[in-house]
BALOBA-1460 file (C-alpha; in Angstrom, 3 decimals):
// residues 136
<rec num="1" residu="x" x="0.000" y="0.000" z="0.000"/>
<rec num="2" residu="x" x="1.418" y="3.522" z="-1.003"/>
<rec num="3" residu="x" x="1.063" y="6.206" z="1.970"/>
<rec num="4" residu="x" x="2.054" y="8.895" z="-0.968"/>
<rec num="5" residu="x" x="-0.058" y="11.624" z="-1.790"/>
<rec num="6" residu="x" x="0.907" y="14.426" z="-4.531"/>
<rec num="7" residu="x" x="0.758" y="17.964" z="-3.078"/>
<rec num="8" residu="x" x="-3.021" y="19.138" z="-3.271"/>
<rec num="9" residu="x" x="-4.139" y="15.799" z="-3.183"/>
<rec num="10" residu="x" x="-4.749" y="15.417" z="0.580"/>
<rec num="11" residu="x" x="-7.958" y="13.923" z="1.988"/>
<rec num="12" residu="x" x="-10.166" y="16.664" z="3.141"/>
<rec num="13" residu="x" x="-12.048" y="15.620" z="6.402"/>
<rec num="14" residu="x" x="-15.818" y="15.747" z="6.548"/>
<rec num="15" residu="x" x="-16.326" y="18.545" z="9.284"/>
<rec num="16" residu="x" x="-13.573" y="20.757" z="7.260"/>
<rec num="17" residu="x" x="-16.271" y="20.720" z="4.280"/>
<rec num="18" residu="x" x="-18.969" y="21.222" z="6.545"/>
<rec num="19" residu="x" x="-17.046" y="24.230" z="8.332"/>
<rec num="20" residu="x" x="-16.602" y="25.905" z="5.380"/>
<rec num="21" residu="x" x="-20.115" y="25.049" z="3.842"/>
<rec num="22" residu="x" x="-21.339" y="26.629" z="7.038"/>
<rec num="23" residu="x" x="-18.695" y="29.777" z="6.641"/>
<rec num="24" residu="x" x="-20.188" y="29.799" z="2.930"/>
<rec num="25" residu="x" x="-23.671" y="29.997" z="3.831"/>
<rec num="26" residu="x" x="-23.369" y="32.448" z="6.710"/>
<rec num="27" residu="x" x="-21.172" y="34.829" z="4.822"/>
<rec num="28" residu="x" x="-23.914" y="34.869" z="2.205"/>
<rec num="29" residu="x" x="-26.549" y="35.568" z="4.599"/>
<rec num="30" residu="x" x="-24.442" y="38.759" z="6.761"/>
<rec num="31" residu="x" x="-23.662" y="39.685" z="2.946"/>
<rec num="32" residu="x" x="-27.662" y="40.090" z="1.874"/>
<rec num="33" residu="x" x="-28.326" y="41.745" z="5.442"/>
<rec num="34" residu="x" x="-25.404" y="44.262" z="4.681"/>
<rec num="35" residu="x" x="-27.057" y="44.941" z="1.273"/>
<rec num="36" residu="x" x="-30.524" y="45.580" z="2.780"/>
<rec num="37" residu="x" x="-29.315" y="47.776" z="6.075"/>
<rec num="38" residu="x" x="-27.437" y="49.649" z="3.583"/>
<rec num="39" residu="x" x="-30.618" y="50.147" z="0.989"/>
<rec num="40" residu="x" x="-32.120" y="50.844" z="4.061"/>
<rec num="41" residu="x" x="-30.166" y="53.712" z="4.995"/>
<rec num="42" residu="x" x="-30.158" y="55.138" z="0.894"/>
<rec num="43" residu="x" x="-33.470" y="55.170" z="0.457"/>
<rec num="44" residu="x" x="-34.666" y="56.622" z="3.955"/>
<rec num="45" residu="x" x="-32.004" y="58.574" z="5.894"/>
<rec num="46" residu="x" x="-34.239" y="58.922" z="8.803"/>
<rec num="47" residu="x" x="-34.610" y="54.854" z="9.312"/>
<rec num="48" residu="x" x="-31.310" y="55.369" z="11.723"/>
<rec num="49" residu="x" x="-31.299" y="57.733" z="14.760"/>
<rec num="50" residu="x" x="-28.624" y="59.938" z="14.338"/>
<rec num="51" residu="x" x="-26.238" y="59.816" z="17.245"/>
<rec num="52" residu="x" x="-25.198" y="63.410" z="18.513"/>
<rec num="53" residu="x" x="-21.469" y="64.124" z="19.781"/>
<rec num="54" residu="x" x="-20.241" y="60.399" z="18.271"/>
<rec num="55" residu="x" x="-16.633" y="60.529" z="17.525"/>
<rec num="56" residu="x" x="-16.649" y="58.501" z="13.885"/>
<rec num="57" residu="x" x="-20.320" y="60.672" z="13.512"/>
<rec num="58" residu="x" x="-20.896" y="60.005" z="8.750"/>
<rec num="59" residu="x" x="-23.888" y="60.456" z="7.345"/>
<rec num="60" residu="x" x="-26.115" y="57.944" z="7.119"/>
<rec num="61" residu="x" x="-26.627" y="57.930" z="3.662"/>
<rec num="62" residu="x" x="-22.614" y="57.312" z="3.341"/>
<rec num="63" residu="x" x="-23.130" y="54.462" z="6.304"/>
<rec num="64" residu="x" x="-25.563" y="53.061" z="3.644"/>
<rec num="65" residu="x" x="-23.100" y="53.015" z="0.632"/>
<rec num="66" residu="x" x="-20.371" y="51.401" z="2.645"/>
<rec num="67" residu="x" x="-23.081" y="48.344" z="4.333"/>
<rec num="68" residu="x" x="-24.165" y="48.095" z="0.325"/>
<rec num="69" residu="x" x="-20.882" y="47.879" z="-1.291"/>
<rec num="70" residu="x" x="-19.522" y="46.190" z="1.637"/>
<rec num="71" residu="x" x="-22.709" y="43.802" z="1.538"/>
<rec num="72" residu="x" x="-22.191" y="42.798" z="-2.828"/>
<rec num="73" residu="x" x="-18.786" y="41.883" z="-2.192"/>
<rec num="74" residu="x" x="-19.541" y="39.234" z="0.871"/>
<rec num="75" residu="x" x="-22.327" y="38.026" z="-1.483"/>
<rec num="76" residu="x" x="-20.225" y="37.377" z="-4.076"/>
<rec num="77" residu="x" x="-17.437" y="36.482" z="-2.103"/>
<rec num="78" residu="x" x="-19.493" y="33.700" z="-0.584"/>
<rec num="79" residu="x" x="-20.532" y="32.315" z="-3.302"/>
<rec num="80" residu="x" x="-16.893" y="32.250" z="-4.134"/>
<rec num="81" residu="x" x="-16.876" y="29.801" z="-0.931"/>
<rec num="82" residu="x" x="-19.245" y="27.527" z="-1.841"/>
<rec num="83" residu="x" x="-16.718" y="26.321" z="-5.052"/>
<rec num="84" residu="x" x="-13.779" y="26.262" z="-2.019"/>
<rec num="85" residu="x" x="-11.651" y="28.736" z="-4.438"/>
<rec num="86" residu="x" x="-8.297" y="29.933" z="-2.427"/>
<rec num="87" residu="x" x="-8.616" y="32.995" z="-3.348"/>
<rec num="88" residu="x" x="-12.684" y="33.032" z="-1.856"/>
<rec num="89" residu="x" x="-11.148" y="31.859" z="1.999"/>
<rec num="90" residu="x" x="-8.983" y="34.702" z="2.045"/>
<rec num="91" residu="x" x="-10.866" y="37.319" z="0.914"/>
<rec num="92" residu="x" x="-13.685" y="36.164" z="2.528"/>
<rec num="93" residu="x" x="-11.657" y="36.212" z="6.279"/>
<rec num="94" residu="x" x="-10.656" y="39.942" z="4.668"/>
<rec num="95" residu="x" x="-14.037" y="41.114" z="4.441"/>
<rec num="96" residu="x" x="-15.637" y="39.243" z="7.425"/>
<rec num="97" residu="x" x="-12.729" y="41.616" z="9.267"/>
<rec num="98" residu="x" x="-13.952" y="44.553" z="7.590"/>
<rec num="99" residu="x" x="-17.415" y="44.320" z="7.986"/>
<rec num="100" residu="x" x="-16.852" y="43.388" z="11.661"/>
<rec num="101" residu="x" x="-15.158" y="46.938" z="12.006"/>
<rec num="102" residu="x" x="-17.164" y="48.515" z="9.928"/>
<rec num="103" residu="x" x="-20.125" y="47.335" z="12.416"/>
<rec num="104" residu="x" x="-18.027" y="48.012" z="15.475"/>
<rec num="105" residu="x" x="-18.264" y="51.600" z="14.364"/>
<rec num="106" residu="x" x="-21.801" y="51.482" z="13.284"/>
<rec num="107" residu="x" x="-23.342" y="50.322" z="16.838"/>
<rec num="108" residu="x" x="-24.386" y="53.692" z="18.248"/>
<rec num="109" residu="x" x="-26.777" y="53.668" z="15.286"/>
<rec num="110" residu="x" x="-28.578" y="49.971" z="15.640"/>
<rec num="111" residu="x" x="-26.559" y="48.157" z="17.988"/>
<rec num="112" residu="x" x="-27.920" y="45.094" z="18.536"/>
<rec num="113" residu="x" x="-27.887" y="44.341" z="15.174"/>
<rec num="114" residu="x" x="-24.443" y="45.290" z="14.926"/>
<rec num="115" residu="x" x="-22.842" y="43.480" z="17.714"/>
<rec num="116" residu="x" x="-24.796" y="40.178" z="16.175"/>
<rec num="117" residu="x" x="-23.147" y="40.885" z="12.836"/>
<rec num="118" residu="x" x="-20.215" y="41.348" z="14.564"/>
<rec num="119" residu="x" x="-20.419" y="37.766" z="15.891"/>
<rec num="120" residu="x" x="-21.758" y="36.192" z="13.269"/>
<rec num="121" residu="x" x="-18.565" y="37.791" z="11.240"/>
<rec num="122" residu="x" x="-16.665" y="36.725" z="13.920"/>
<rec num="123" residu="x" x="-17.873" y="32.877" z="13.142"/>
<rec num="124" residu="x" x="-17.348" y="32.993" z="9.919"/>
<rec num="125" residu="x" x="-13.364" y="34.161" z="10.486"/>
<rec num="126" residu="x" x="-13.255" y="31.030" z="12.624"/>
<rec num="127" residu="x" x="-15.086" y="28.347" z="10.417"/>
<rec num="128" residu="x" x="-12.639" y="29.458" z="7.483"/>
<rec num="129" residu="x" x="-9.643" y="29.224" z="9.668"/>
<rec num="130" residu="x" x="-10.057" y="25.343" z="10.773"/>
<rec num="131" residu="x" x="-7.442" y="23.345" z="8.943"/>
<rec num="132" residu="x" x="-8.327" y="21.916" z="5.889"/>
<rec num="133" residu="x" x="-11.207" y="24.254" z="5.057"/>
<rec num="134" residu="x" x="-9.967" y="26.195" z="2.014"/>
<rec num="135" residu="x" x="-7.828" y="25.254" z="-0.451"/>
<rec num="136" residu="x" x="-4.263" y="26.823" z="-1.021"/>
């Protein structure tokens, strides 16, 4: 019996694919709600209370444009995931990042929502990062 395996050719264990299925899907999801808090913000700029005397104090029409564009690119970048594409686990673990700061600095406007963004972005960075889960 050969033991040898050619580089990339390693066996991939079940809760590796089922980490990163899970990364996949919840990326997607945080992804559509980033698209619809930030179409929320665009369309109506009162939807948010404004926050008086808030250090990082935008516009919520700009906080809108950045949970939008923010919001395509997880989308896309999850469905990236789903095909376990190299280049999908790191940008994906890039963006999760970013939209976990991005949300840190959006909680005095809806901050429940944030912090469970935050977490669920949080998640995502971890189910990504178990061996085995993305290609390289």
């Amino acid at each position: 019996m050969n033991d040898y395996r050619a580089p990339g050719d390693e066996q991939v264990s079940g809760w590796a694919i089922g980490g990163i299925t899970f990364a996949a899907c919840v990326l997607t999801l945080v992804g559509a709600f980033e698209v619809i808090g930030g179409l929320a913000a665009i369309i109506d700029d009162e939807f948010f209370v404004n926050v008086r005397n808030y250090s990082f104090d935008v516009d919520t029409s700009a906080w809108g444009w950045i949970h939008l564009v923010l919001g395509i690119l997880l989308v896309i970048t999850g469905f990236g995931l789903f095909g376990r594409a190299a280049w999908a686990g790191i940008t994906a673990i890039f963006l999760a990042s970013l939209s976990a700061v991005a949300n840190f600095f959006f909680i005095p406007y809806y901050p429940a929502w944030s912090i469970l963004v935050i977490a669920l972005n949080v998640w995502v960075i971890w189910s990504i990062t178990r061996p085995g889960a993305v290609r390289t």
